[in-house]
C-alpha positions as CSV (number, residue, x, y, z in Angstrom):
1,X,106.0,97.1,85.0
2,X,102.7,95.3,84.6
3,X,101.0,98.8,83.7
4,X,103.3,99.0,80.9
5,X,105.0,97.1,78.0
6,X,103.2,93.8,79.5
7,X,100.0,94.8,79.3
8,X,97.8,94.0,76.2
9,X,95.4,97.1,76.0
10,X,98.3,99.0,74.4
11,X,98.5,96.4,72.1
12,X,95.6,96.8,70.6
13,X,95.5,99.2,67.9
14,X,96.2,96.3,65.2
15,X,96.3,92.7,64.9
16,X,99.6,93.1,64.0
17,X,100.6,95.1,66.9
18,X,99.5,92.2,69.0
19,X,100.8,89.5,67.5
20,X,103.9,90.9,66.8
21,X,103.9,91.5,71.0
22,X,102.9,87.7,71.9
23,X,106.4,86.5,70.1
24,X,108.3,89.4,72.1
25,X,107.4,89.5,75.2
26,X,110.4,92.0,76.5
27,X,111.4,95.3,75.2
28,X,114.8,95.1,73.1
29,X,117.7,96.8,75.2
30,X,118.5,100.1,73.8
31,X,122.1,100.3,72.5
32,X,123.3,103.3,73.6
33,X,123.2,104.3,77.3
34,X,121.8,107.6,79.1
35,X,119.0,109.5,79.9
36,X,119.0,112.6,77.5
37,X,119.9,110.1,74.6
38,X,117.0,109.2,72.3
39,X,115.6,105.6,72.5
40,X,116.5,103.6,69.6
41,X,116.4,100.1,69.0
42,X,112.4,100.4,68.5
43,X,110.1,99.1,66.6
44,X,106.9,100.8,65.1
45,X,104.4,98.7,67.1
46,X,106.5,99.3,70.4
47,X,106.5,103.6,69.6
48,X,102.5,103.4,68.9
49,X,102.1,100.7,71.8
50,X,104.2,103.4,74.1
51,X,101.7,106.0,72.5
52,X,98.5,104.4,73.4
53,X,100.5,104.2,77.4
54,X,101.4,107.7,78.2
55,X,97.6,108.6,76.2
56,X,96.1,106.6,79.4
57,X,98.8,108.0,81.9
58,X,98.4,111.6,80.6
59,X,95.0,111.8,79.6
60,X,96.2,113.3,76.5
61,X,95.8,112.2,73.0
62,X,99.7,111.3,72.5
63,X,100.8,109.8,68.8
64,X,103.2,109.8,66.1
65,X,103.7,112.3,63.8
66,X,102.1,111.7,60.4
67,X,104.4,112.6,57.9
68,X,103.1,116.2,56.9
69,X,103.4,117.1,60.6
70,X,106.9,115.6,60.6
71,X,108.2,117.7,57.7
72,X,106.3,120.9,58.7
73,X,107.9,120.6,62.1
74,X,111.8,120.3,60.6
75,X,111.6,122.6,57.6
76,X,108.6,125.3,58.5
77,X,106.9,127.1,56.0
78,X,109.5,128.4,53.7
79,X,110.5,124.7,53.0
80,X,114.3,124.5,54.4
81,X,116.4,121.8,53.1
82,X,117.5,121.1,57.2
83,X,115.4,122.2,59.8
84,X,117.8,125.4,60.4
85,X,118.4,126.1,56.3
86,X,119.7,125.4,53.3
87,X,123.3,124.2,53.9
88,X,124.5,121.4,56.1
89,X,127.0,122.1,59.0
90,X,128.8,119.2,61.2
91,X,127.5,121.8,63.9
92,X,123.7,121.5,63.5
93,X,123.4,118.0,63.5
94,X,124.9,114.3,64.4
95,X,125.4,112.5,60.8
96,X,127.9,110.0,59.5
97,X,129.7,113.6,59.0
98,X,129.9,114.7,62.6
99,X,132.0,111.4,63.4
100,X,130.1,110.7,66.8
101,X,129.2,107.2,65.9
102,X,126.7,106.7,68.3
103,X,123.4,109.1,69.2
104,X,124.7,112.4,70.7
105,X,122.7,113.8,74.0
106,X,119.2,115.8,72.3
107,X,120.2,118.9,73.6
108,X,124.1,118.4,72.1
109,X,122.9,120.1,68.8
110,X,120.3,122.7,69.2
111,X,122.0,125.2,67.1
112,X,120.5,122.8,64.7
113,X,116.8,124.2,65.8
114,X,113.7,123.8,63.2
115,X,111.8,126.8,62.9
116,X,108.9,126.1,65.0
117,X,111.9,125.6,67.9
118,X,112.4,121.8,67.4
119,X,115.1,120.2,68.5
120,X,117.2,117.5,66.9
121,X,115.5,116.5,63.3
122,X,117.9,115.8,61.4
123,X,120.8,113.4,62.3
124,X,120.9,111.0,66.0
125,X,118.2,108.8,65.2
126,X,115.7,108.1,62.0
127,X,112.1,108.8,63.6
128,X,109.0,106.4,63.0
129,X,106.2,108.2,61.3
130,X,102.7,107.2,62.1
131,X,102.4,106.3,58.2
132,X,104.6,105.9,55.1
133,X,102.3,107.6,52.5
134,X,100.8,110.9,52.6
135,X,97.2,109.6,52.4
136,X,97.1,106.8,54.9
137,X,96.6,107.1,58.4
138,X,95.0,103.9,59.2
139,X,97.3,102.4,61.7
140,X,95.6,99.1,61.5
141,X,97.0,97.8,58.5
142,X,100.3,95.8,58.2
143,X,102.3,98.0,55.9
144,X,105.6,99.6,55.9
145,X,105.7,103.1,58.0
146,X,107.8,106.0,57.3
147,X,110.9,106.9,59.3
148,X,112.4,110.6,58.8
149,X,115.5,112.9,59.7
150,X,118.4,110.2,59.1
151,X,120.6,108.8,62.1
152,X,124.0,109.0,63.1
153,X,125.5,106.7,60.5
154,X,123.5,108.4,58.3
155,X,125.2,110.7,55.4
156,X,124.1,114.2,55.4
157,X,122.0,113.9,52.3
158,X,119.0,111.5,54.5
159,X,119.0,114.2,57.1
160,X,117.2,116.5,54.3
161,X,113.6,117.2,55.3
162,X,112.2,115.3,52.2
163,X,114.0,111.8,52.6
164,X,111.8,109.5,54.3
165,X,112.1,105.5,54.4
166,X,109.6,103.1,54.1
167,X,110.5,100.1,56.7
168,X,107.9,96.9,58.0
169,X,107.1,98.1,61.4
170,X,108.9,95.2,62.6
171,X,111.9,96.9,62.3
172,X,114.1,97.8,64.9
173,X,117.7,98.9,64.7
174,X,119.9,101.1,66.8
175,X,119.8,104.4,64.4
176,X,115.6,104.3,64.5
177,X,114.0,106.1,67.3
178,X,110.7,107.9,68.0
179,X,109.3,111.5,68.3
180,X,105.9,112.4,69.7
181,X,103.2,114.6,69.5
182,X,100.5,115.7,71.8
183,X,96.9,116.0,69.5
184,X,94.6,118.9,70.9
């Protein structure tokens, strides 16, 4: 699609973004197929690039979460240890635990809801955070960026609210994935 991955205005929001895009011109294949699966296999440049995309398409301002939105989503305001508590259950959520081995359809575990009625934050896929500290936001800088909720090969302990990873936004692996949200 010309409108899409190919074209260079989405690109833009770093130097790094950019270059990073001239040495890959094609989108890595996802590794697990279906369309109520979350994409993995996605870098931070490629989740921002798609932001700055569907922002044009929808006319909305359309980012990643930073990482105080991230964690208030999954654990509210009482400061859960998992978006639905205290106490982890094979039920709630796709971990090395739940012995799925691959991502698990969004939907699969919305027992696992966060309080604000978010579904699927801990377990499936780690999810890129617009930044890696608390007090950076500047998206322009090559830095590492946070990824939150843990991943289906993931032990139940990185699906806590709290555990974050810091990863170069080059990084790309089937267990990372994206979430969005929509700015008023």
């Amino acid at each position: 699609d010309p409108e899409g991955y190919a074209d260079p205005r989405w690109w833009d929001f770093s130097q790094a973004a950019h270059d990073w895009r001239e040495k890959n011109p094609e989108p890595a294949a996802g590794k697990f197929q279906g369309d109520n699966r979350p994409r993995e296999n996605v870098t931070w440049f490629e989740a921002m690039a798609f932001c700055a995309w569907l922002s044009a398409r929808t006319s909305l301002k359309i980012t990643l979460p930073t990482r105080q939105q991230w964690q208030r989503a999954a654990r509210g305001d009482d400061h859960r240890l998992y978006p639905w508590g205290d106490e982890f259950d094979t039920q709630f959520a796709n971990t090395l635990e739940s012995k799925v081995r691959m991502t698990s359809e969004v939907r699969r575990y919305d027992a696992g809801v966060s309080p604000f009625g978010v579904i699927d934050m801990a377990g499936n896929t780690w999810e890129w955070c617009l930044n890696s500290s608390y007090d950076d936001t500047d998206i322009t800088a090559e830095k590492p960026r946070g990824v939150h909720g843990g991943s289906f090969m993931s032990p139940y302990e990185r699906a806590q609210n709290h555990s974050h990873l810091p990863l170069n936004p080059e990084s790309h692996f089937g267990s990372i994935g994206f979430r969005l949200v929509c700015l008023r």
